[in-house]
C-alpha positions as CSV (number, residue, x, y, z in Angstrom):
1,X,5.7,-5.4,-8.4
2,X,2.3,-4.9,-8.5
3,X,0.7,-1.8,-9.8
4,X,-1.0,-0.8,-6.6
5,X,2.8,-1.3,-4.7
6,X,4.2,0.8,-7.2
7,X,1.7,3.7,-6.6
8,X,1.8,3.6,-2.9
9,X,6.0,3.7,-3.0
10,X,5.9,6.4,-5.3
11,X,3.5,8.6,-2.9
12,X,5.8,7.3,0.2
13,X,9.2,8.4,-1.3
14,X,7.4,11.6,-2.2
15,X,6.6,12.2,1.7
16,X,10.3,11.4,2.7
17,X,11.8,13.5,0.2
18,X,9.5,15.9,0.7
19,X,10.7,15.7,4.5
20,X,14.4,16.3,3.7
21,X,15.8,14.4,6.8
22,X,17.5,11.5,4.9
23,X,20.2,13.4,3.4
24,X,23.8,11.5,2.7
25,X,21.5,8.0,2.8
26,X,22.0,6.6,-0.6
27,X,19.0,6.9,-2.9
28,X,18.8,3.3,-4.1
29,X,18.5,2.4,0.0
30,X,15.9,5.1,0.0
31,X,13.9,3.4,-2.5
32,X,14.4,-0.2,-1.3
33,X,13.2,1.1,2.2
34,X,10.3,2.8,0.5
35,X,9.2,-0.4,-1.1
36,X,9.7,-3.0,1.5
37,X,7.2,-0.1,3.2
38,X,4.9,-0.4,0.6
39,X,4.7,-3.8,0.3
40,X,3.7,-4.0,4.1
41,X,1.1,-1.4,3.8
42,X,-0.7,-3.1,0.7
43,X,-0.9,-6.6,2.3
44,X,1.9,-7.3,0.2
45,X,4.6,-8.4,2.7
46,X,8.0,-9.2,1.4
47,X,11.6,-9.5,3.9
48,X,14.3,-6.4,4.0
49,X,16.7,-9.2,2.9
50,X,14.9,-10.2,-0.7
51,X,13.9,-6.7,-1.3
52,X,17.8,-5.6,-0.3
53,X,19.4,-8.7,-2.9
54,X,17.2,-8.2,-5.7
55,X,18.2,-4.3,-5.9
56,X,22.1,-5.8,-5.5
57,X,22.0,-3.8,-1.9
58,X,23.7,-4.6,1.5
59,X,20.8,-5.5,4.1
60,X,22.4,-3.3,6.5
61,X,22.3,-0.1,4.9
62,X,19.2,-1.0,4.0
63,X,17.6,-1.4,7.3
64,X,19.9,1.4,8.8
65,X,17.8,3.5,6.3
66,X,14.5,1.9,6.6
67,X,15.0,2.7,10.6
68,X,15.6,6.5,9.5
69,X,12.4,6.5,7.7
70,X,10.0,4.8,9.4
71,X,9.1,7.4,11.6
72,X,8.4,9.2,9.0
73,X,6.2,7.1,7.5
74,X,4.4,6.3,10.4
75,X,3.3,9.5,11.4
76,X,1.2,10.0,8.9
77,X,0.3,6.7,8.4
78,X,-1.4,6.9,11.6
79,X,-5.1,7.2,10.1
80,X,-4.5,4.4,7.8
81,X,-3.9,1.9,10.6
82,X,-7.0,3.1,12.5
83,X,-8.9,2.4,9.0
84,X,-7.4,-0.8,8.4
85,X,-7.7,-2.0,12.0
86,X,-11.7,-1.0,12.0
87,X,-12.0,-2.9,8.4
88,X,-10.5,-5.9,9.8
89,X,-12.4,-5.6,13.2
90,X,-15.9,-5.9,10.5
91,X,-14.2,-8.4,8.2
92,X,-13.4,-10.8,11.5
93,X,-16.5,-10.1,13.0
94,X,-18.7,-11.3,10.4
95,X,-16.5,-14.9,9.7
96,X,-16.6,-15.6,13.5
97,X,-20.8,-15.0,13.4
98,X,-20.5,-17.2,10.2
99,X,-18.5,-19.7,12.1
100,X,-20.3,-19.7,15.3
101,X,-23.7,-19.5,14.6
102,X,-24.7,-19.8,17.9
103,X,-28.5,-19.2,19.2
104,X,-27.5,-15.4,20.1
105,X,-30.1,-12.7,18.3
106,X,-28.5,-10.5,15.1
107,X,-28.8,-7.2,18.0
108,X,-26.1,-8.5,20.0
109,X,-24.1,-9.8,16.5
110,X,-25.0,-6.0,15.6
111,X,-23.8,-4.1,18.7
112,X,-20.7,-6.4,19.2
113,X,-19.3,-5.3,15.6
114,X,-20.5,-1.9,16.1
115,X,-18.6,-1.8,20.1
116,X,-15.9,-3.6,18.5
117,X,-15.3,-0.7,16.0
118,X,-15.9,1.9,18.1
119,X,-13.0,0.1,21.1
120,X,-10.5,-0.3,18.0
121,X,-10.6,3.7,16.7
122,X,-9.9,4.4,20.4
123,X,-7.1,2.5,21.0
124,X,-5.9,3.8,17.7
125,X,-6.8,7.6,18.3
126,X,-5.3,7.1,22.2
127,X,-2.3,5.0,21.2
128,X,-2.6,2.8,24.5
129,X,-1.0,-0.1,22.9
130,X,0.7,1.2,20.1
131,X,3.0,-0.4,18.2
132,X,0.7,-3.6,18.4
133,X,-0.1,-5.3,14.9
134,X,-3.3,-4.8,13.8
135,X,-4.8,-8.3,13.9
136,X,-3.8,-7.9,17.3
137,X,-5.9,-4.7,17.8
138,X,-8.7,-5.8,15.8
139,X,-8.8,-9.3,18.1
140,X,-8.5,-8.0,21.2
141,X,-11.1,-5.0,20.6
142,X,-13.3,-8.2,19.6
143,X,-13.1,-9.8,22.6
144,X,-13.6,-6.9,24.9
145,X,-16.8,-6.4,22.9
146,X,-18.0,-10.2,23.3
147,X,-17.9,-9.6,27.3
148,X,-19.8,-5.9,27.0
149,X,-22.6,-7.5,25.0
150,X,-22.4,-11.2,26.8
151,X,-21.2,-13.2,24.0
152,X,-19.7,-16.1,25.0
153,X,-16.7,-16.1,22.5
154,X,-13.5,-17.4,23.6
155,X,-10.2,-16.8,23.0
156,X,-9.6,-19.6,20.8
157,X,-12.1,-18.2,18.4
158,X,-11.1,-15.1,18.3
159,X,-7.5,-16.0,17.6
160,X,-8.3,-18.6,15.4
161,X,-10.8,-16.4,13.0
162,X,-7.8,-13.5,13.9
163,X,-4.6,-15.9,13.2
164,X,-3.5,-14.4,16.1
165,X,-2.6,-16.3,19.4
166,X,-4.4,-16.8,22.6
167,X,-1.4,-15.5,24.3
168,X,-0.8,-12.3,22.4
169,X,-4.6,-11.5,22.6
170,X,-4.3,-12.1,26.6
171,X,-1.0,-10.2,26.7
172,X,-3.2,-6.9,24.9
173,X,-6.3,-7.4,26.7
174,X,-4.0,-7.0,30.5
175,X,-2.2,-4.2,28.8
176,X,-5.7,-2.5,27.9
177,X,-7.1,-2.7,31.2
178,X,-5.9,-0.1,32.9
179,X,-7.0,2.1,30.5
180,X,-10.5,0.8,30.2
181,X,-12.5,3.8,31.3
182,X,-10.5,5.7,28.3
183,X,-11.6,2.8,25.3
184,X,-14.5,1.8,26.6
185,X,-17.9,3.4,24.6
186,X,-21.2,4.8,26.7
């Protein structure tokens, strides 16, 4: 495992030992749990199952503890996704004005990234679609942004600069309106 994986699984099984709620689980599922969570939050990904055979472990125990820790873990992991989410919102902005370059001035390339952020760290702080995957988040905050600023970006852009699909940004974008007023900046 990468150094950075290692780092970020030691700090993680710190927090859920220091949380004491995981007592008769087995220590070895602990760890596995710990480390399939660390490869997820590091960009890292790797599946239960491989992480679960190459420590000689049952995948069932396994993701019985993973389940018993994840809410740990996400708790106060809760800031992190609203930083990723807003780095990803920039990083996808700026390909799809590379891609696009379309006769639109820089200001409304400017204040679409800038909306863009501000509609992703309130539907992270408000937790209106929670659970969603960031991409997911980051595309759909994009595309709410394109129609305050009248950019004409569709949804095929959007998914394909986001490797997300059409449907699942249409899917979030009826889900967010009914809390529009709430995500929405001045």
């Amino acid at each position: 495992l990468k150094k950075s994986i290692v780092d970020k699984a030691k700090d993680l099984l710190a927090l859920v030992e220091k949380q004491k709620k995981l007592k008769g689980r087995s220590l070895d599922c602990i760890i596995a749990s710990v480390i399939y969570v660390a490869c997820r939050l590091t960009n890292v990904p790797r599946p239960l199952p491989e992480i679960a055979k190459n420590l000689g472990l049952e995948k069932k125990t396994v993701n019985k503890c993973f389940n018993s820790i994840k809410h740990i873990i996400i708790e106060n992991n809760d800031n992190q996704i609203a930083q990723n989410v807003s780095g990803l919102v920039n990083s996808y902005c700026n390909k799809l004005e590379e891609k696009l370059k379309k006769q639109e001035n820089q200001e409304k390339w400017k204040s679409l990234k800038k909306d863009a952020m501000e509609i992703s760290e309130m539907i992270c702080n408000k937790e209106v679609i929670a659970g969603r995957n960031p991409n997911t988040i980051a595309a759909v905050s994009i595309l709410i942004a394109s129609r305050l600023n009248e950019l004409q970006l569709s949804k095929k852009d959007i998914a394909d600069t986001t490797t997300t699909t059409e449907n699942t940004i249409s899917n979030a974008y009826q889900d967010l309106l009914k809390y529009r007023e709430h995500i929405i900046p001045d």
